[in-house]
C-alpha positions as CSV (number, residue, x, y, z in Angstrom):
1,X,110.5,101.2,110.5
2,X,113.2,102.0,107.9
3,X,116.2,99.4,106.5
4,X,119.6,100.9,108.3
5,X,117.2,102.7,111.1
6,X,119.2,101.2,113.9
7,X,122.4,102.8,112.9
8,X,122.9,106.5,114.1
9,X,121.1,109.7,111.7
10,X,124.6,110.9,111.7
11,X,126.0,107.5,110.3
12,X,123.3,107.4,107.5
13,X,124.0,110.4,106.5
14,X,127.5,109.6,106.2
15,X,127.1,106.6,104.0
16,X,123.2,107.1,102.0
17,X,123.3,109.7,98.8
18,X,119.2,109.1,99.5
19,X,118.5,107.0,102.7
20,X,115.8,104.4,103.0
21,X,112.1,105.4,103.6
22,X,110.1,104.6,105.9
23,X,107.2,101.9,105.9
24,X,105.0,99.9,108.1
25,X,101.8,97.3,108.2
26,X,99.9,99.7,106.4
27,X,102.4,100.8,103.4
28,X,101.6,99.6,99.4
29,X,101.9,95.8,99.1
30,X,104.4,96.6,96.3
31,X,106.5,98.9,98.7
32,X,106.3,96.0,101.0
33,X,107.4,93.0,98.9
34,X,110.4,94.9,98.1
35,X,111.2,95.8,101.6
36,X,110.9,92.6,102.9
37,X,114.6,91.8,103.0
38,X,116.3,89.4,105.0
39,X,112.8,87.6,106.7
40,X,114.3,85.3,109.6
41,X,113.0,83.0,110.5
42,X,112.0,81.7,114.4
43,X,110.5,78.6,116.2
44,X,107.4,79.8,117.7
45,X,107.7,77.5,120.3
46,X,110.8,80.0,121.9
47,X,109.6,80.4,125.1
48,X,111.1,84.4,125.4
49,X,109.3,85.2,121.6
50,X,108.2,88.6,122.7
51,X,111.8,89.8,123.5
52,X,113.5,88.2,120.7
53,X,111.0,89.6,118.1
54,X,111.6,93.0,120.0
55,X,116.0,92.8,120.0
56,X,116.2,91.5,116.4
57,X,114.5,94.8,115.7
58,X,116.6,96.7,117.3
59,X,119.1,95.2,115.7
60,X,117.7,95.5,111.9
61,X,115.5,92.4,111.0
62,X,112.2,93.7,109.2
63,X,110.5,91.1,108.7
64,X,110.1,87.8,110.7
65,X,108.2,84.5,110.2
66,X,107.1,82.8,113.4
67,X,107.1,78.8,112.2
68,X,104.5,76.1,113.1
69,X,105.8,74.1,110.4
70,X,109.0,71.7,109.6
71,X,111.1,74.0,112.7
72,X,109.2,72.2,115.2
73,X,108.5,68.9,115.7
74,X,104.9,67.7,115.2
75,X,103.9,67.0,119.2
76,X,104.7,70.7,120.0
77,X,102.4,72.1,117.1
78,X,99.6,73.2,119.8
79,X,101.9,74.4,122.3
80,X,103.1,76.8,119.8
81,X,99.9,77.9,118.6
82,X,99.1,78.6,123.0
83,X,102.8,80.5,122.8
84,X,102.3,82.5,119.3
85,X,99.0,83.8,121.1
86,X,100.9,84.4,124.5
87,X,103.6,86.2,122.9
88,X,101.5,88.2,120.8
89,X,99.5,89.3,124.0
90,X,102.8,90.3,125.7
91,X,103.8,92.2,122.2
92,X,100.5,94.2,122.1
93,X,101.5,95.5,125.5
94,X,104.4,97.0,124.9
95,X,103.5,100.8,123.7
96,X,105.9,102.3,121.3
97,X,107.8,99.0,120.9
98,X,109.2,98.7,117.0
99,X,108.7,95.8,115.9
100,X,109.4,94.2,112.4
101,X,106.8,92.7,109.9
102,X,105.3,89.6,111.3
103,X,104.4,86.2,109.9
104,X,103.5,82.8,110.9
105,X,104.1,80.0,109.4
106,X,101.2,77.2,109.5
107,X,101.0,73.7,108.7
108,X,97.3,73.7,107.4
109,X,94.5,76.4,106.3
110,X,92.2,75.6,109.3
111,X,94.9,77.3,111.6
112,X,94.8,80.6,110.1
113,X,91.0,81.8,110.9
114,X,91.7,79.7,114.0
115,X,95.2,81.4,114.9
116,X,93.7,85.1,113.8
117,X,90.6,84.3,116.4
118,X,92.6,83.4,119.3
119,X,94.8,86.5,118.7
120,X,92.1,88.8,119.2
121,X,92.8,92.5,119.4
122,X,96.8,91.4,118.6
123,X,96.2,90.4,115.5
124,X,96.8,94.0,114.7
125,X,100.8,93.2,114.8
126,X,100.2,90.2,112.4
127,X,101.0,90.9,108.3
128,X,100.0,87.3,107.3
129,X,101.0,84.0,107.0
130,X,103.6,81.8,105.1
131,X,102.0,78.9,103.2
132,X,104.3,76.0,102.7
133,X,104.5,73.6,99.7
134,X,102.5,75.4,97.8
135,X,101.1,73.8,94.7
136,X,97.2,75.1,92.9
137,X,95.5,72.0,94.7
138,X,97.1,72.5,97.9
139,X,97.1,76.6,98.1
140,X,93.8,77.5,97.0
141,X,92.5,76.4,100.5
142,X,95.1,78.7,102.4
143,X,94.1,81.5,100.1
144,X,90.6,81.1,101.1
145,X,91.3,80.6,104.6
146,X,93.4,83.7,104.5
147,X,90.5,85.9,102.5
148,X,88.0,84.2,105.1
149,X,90.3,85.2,108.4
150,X,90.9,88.8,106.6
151,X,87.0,89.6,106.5
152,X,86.0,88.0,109.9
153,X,89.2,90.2,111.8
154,X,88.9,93.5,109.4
155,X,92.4,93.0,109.7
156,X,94.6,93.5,106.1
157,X,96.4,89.8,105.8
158,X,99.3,88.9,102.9
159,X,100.0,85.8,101.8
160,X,103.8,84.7,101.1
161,X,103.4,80.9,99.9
162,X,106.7,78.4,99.6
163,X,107.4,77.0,96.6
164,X,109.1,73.4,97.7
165,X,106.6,70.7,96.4
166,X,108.7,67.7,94.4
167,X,106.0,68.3,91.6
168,X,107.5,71.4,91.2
169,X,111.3,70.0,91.4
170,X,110.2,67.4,88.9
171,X,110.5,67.7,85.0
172,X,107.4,66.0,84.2
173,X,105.6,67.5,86.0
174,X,107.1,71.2,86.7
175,X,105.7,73.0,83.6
176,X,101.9,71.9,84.5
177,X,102.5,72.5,88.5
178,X,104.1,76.5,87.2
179,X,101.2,77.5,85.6
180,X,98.7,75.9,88.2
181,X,100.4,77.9,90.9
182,X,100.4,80.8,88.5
183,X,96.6,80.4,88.5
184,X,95.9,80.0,92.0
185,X,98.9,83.3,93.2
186,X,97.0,85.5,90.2
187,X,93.3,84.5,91.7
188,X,94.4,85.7,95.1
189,X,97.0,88.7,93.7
190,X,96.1,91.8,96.2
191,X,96.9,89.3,99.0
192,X,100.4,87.3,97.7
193,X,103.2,89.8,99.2
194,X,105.9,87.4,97.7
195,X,106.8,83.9,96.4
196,X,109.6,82.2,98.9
197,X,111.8,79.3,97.6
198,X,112.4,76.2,99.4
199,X,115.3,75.2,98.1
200,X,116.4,72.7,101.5
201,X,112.9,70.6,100.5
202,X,114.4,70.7,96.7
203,X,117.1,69.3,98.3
204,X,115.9,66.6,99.7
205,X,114.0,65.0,97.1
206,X,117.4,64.1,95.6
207,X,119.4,63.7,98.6
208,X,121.4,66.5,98.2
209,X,122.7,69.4,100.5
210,X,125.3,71.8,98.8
211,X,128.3,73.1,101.2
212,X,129.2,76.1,102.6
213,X,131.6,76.9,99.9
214,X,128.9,76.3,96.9
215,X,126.0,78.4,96.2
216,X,122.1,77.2,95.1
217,X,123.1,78.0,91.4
218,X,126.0,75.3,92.0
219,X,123.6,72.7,92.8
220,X,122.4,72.7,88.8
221,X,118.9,70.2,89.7
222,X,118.0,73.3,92.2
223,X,119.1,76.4,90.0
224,X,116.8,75.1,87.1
225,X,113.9,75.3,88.8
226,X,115.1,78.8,90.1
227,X,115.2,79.5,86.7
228,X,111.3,78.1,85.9
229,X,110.1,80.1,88.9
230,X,111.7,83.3,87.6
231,X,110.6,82.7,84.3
232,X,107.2,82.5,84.4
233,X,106.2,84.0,88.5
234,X,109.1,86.5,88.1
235,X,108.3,89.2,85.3
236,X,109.0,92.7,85.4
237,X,105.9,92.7,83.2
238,X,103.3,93.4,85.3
239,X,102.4,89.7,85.6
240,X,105.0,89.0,87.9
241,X,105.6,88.5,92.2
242,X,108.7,89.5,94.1
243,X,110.7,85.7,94.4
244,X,113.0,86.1,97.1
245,X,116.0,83.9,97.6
246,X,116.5,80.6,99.4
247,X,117.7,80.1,103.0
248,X,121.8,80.2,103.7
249,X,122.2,77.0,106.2
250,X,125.5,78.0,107.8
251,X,126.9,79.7,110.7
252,X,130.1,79.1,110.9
253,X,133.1,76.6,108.8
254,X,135.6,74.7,110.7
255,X,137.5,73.6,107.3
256,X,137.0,74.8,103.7
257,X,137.5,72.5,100.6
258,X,137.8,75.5,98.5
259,X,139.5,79.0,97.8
260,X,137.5,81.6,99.7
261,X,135.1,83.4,97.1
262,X,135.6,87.2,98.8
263,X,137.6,89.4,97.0
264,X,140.0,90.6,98.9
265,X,140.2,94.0,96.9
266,X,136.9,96.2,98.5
267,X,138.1,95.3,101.6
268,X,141.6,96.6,101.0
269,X,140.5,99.8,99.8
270,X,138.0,100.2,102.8
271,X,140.8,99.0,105.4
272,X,138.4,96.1,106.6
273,X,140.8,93.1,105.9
274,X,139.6,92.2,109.6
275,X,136.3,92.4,108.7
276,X,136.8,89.9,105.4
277,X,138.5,87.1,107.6
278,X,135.7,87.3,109.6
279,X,133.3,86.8,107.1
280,X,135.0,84.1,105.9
281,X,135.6,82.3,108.8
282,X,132.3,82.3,109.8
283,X,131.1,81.2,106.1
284,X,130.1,84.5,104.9
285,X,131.7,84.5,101.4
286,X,129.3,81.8,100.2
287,X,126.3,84.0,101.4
288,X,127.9,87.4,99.7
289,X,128.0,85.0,96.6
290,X,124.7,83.6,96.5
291,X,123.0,86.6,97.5
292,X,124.7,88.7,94.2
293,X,123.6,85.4,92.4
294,X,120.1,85.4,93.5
295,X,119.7,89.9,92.4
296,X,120.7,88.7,88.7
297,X,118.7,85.9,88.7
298,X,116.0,88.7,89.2
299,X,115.6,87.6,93.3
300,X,114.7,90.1,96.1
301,X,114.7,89.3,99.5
302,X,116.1,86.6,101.2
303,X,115.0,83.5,104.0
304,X,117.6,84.1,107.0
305,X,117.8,81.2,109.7
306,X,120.8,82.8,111.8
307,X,120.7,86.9,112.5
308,X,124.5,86.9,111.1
309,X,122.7,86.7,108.0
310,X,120.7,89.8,107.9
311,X,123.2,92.6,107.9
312,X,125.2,91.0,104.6
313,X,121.7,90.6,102.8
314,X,120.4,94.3,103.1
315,X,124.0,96.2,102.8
316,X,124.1,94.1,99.1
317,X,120.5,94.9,98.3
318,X,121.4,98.9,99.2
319,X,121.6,100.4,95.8
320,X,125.2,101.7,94.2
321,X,125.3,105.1,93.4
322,X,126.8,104.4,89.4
323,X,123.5,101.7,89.7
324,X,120.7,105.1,90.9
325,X,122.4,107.5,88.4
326,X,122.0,104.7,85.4
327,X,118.3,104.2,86.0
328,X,117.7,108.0,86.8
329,X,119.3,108.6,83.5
330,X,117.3,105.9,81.7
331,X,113.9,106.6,83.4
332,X,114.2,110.5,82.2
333,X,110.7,111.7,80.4
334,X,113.0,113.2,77.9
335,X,114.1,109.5,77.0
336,X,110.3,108.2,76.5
337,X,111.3,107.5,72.9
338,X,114.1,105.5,73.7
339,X,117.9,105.8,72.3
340,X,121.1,104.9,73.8
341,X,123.1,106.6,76.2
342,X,126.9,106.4,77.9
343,X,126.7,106.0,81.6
344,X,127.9,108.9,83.3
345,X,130.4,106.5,85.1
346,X,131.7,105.9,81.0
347,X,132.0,102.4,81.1
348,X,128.5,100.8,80.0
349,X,125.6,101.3,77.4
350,X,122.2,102.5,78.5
351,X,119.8,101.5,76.2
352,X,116.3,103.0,77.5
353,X,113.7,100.5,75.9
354,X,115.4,97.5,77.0
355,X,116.8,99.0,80.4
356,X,113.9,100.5,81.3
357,X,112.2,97.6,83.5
358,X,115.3,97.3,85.5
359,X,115.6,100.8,85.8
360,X,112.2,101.1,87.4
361,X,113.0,98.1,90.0
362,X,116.0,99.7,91.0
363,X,113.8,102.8,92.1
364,X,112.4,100.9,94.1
365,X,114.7,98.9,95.5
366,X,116.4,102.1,95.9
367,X,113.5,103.6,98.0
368,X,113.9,100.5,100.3
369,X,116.7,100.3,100.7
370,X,118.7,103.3,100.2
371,X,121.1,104.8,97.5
372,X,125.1,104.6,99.2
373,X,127.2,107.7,98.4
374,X,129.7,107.3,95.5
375,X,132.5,106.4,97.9
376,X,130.8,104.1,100.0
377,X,130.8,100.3,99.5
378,X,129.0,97.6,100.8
379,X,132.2,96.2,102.6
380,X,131.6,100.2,104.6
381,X,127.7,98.9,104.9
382,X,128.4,96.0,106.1
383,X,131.0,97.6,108.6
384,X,128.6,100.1,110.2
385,X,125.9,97.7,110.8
386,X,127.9,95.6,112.9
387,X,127.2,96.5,116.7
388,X,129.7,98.0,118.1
């Protein structure tokens, strides 16, 4: 699978100076963290799984989490552990069917070395499980669960836990609930693929639920712990885990308190004002917003309840062309001594020391995701991805 593959070669090559690469269940866990993308999420309980799973790919998604957890109510929890096995089954079948990277989402650790039994010789299309509120005390028995299911299949299983416990929303108790989950993610390191934010459970614990027109860094109680979690789970040290960004709740707005937060400029210049309204109307402009917010708050990746969602997320995580020609620059062997440099567009400072880890992450994200040509924008990403 490749970000972009369901748009024509001849449209790719249109719009990518380098075009994403190709990956799968067997690709680097690094290569695979970045990748991940826009991960939507589905009820497992959806009685036509199989075929959704199958269309979304066809339609982009790479990565999907199949929930057991707080998208179902708790009476149907084992008949969607019978469907997730059905579904599977009927997936399995299906020779040369693409499908994205899948994950379930479980309520407790005794389902996963249950749920990887019953799958049997399916459990080949499985690439882990999501662990929800994930705190030391709490995880450690997922992660052992997951290292126990991993040696009894054979099968190579990643972890993604959810970080949406009040003790780590809470100030007294945050700094000491950071470093235990630091503890318990480091113990278990080849198998966490990424750190998710919960941000609606972070929410909740003060009764709060920001608006379609307001972004998770408006809601200040919710961006400080953003910040915590970037802070110490989020280095580009070597230490750290890909954090991707918290779920967009909306679809669509009937009535907006505010000024639209799209500029109408890129759109201008790329002859999409259609294209902007649209966004708008169906509350897009908060979702461009947040997901620029959550890339400089150092977040990759993003949870996606609605497919609408997907397409904006990956066309603003495709890298810029002035963006791959600044970290080229600074990542030079020439420049292992450091120094300072103009940017060939001549209108920032390069600074190779202090540039250099973003330089490096923008490789990669640029091997993900793709390097646009120097006259394409994301408004023209966004614009080609939409089926026709």
């Amino acid at each position: 699978m490749r970000h972009f593959g369901h748009i024509a070669p001849e449209v790719r090559q249109r719009l990518f100076h380098q075009e994403p690469c190709e990956f799968g269940t067997g690709s680097p866990a690094r290569l695979l963290s970045a990748a991940l993308g826009a991960t939507l999420y589905s009820p497992a309980t959806r009685p036509r799984l199989a075929d959704d799973i199958v269309k979304q790919a066809g339609l982009g998604v790479v990565s999907m989490v199949l929930c057991l957890e707080d998208s179902i109510d708790d009476a149907d929890v084992v008949a969607g552990e019978e469907n997730l096995v059905r579904q599977f089954a009927d997936l399995a079948g299906r020779d040369g069917a693409e499908l994205p990277l899948l994950f379930v989402r479980v309520r407790t650790p005794e389902q996963i070395p249950d749920l990887v039994q019953r799958l049997g010789v399916s459990v080949r299309l499985l690439s882990g499980f999501v662990m929800p509120k994930f705190t030391e005390e709490r995880g450690i028995p997922f992660l052992e669960a997951l290292a126990s299911a991993e040696a009894a299949s054979g099968h190579r299983l990643f972890a993604m836990p959810v970080l949406e416990s009040p003790e780590l929303l809470y100030r007294e108790s945050r700094v000491e609930t950071l470093e235990g989950i630091a503890r318990a993610v480091d113990k278990y390191r080849d198998r966490v693929l990424a750190l998710r934010l919960g941000v609606t459970d972070f929410c909740s614990s003060y009764g709060l639920r920001r608006a379609p027109d307001m972004t998770a860094y408006d809601v200040h109680v919710v961006a400080s712990v953003i910040s915590d979690v970037v802070n110490l789970l989020g280095r580009a040290d070597g230490t750290g885990f890909t954090v991707t960004g918290p779920v967009w709740e909306y679809f669509r707005v009937p009535e907006r308190m505010f000024k639209p937060m799209l500029r109408t400029s890129p759109f201008l210049e790329g002859q999409a004002v259609e294209l902007r309204e649209k966004l708008i109307e169906h509350a897009m402009d908060g979702l461009l917003r947040e997901i620029s917010l959550d890339q400089a708050n150092g977040l990759l990746g993003k949870t996606c309840i609605h497919p609408s969602h997907v397409l904006p997320v990956h066309a603003l995580s495709v890298v810029s062309h002035e963006e791959f020609g600044d970290a080229a620059d600074i990542l030079r062997p020439e420049r292992g001594g450091g120094g300072v440099l103009r940017s060939a567009y001549t209108n920032k400072m390069n600074e190779v020391k202090p540039h250099r880890a973003w330089a490096e992450r923008t490789m990669l994200r640029a091997e993900v995701f793709g390097v646009a040509r120097e006259d394409v924008s994301f408004v023209d990403l966004l614009a080609a991805g939409i089926p026709g």
